[in-house]
C-alpha positions, 0 to 999 in steps of 0.5 A: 435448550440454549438459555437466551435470558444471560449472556453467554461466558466469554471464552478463554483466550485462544493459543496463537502463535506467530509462525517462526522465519529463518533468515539466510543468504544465499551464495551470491549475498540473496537474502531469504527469508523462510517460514515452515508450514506444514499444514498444506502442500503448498508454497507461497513465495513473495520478492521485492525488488528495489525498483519502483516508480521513484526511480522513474527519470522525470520525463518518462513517469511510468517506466517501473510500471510498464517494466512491470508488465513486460518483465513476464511477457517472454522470458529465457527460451519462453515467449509470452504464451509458453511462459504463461502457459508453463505456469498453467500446467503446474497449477502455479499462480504468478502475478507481478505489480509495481508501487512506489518503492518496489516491483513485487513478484508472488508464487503460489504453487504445490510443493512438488512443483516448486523448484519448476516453478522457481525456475520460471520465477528465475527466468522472469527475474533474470532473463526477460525478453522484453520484445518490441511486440510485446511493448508495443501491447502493454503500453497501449493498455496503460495509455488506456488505462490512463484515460479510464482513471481520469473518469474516476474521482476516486482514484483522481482524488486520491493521486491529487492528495499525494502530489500535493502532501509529497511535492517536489519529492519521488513520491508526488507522482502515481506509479502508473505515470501521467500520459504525457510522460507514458508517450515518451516511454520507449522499450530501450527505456525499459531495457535499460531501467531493468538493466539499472535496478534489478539484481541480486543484492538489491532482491529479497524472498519471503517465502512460506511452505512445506519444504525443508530449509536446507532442500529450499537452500540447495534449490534457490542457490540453483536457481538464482544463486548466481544472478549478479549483484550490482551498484544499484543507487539509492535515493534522498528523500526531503520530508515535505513541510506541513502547511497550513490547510489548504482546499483544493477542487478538481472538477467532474460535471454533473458528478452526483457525488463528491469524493473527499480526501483530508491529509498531511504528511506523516511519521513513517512505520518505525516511528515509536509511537506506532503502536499508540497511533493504531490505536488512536487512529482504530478510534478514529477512523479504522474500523466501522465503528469508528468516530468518523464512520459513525458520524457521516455514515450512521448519524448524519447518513451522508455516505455508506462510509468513511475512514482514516489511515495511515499508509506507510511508504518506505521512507515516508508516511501520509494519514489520509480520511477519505469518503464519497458523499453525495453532491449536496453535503460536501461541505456539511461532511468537511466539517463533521471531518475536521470536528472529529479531527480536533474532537481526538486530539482534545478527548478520548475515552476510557472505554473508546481506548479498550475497545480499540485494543480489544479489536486489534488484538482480537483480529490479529491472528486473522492476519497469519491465516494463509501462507501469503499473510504470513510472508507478506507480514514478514515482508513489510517488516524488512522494507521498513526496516523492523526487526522480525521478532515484532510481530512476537511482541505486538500484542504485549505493545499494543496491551503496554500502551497507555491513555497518555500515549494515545493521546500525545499520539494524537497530538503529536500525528494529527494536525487539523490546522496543517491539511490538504482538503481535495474535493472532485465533484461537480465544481459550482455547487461545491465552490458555493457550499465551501464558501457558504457553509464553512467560508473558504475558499479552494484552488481549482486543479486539473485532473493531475493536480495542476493549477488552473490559472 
């Protein structure tokens, strides 16, 4: 019989070890970066490469994206079927997407099929065809996409928050592109910003398997040992002044719900008050009991939830809050927000600061359950330029930090004064609600986040 009448004991704090990663280059400078996991026969392989949407010209918005799309329909002596259908035979899967920074490719595959499929990778990354048939199909697929985005208020409401946070920089713009610019994307446009950004040096590999590190080496080297190295250009980047808060409303008739995002431009990754803002922003608004997520969803029941975040690009981050309420509390649900937004920089509690630390440390080692986790943390490490023993130390830093860091964090990374509030949802109750309740008034955008004069 199990005695229900106490709790049980805790247990003994389990053994977890972060996975050790080689780092070594291959002949022509190709940086890889290399986890040994023997506990299954399979690989998984993770490649970036310096070529996402900010490198897009300013009137062809959208060209990294659908060089996304194309650069595995065709390669080498493979169409688009034979390629696809290689892959296939060797039980591998292979998927390629596109963000604002980069062009990612991932492998996964069984161990004995490796260098097979690190051949098909090599001619993906090296010698894609780029045929006009195929064009011709994956921009009409992102010409449609488009207009399904634009019946999404989610995704509508987001991409706006963005324009507005980073204007006037290589981040205001959504990596698919806008309709306007997709139109003028020929396939000599692709071809030529494939021949402009991918190369060699400007490539990493994360990689996490079953091999031998000098075996994996040999193969690599074989492989693309000698993809060219180019000059590829970085970019500037201008970080965006804060403002003083400003709302904005993008109009969906007979919406039922109204989509709700809050946010200014942030820190990037490396700052070193990271570890402290985790924590405060855990409390916050990054994990269900969260403060916001408590108070709009469990306390005034106005959404089925609601958080807050910070997302890091590379060279720049946003905290974003965001929630999807009905129609009729919009306004009722921006000032719980904002009370909560000057609620963390005025209080946090004792308590409030274990339980954070006690989540984040606990859920930590579910982060390297699987081979991709692991190069997928190794990744995010080198794009923001951190050094690979950090998540060795992150528990140490997350238990090392103090209730006076968190809360300069919160002075020092939320500024309530200084937000872009964008609302889409159905424009006259939602005017009327901001100018009743919390007496503003708010700037009408398109759906693109354009002023309507």
């Amino acid at each position: 019989m199990i005695d229900r009448s106490s709790a049980p004991l805790a247990a003994s704090k389990a053994l977890f070890q972060i996975p050790q990663t080689e780092k070594f280059s291959l002949e022509n400078g190709i940086e890889i970066y290399f986890t040994h996991k023997n506990n299954l026969p399979i690989v998984y392989l993770s490649a970036v490469t310096s070529a996402g949407s900010k490198f897009d010209a300013p009137g062809k918005l959208g060209t990294a994206y659908l060089t996304s799309l194309l650069i595995d329909e065709g390669a080498g002596e493979f169409n688009s079927l034979q390629l696809s259908n290689e892959f296939e035979k060797l039980g591998s899967m292979f998927h390629v997407s596109a963000n604002q920074d980069n062009i990612g490719f991932s492998l996964l595959t069984l161990a004995e099929n490796f260098k097979h499929s690190l051949y098909l990778l090599g001619s993906v990354l090296t010698k894609p065809r780029f045929e006009q048939p195929d064009f011709d199909r994956e921009k009409k697929k992102v010409q449609d996409k488009l207009l399904q985005l634009q019946d999404e208020a989610g995704y509508i409401a987001s991409s706006v928050l963005e324009k507005l946070v980073f204007k006037n920089t290589y981040y205001e713009f959504p990596e698919i592109g806008l309709a306007e610019t997709v139109n003028q994307i020929t396939n000599k446009d692709v071809r030529n910003f494939y021949r402009n950004r991918f190369s060699g040096n400007g490539t990493k590999f994360f990689i996490t398997g079953n091999l031998d590190s000098e075996e994996l080496r040999k193969t690599l080297n074989k492989q693309i040992g000698s993809w060219e190295n180019s000059s590829t250009s970085e970019l500037t980047f201008g970080y965006p002044q804060r403002t003083q808060t400003k709302y904005y409303i993008v109009d969906k008739k007979e919406s039922a719900q109204s989509e709700i995002r809050i946010g200014h431009i942030s820190k990037k990754r490396n700052a070193p008050d990271f570890y402290a803002t985790r924590i405060m922003n855990t409390i916050l608004g990054g994990q269900f009991s969260s403060r916001i997520n408590l108070n709009l969803r469990e306390n005034k029941g106005f959404t089925y939830g609601a958080n807050s975040g910070f997302n890091y690009y590379e060279n720049a981050g946003l905290f974003e809050v965001q929630t999807a309420v009905n129609l009729q509390n919009t306004a009722a649900s921006v000032k719980e927000i904002f009370k909560e937004l000057n609620g963390i920089r005025a209080d946090i509690t004792e308590k409030e600061i274990e339980f954070a630390k006690s989540y984040l440390i606990k859920q930590y080692p579910s982060r390297f359950e699987t081979f991709s986790q692991i190069a997928k943390n190794i990744e995010s490490l080198v794009v923001h330029s951190l050094p690979l023993d950090e998540l060795k130390v992150y528990e140490e830093k997350l238990h090392s930090v103090t209730h006076e860091e968190i809360r300069q964090a919160a002075l020092e990374n939320i500024f309530p004064e200084e937000m872009f509030v964008v609302i889409c949802g159905e424009k006259e109750s939602i005017v009327k609600q901001l100018k009743d309740e919390l007496g503003v008034d708010a700037v009408e955008l398109t759906h693109e986040g354009k002023p309507i004069l």
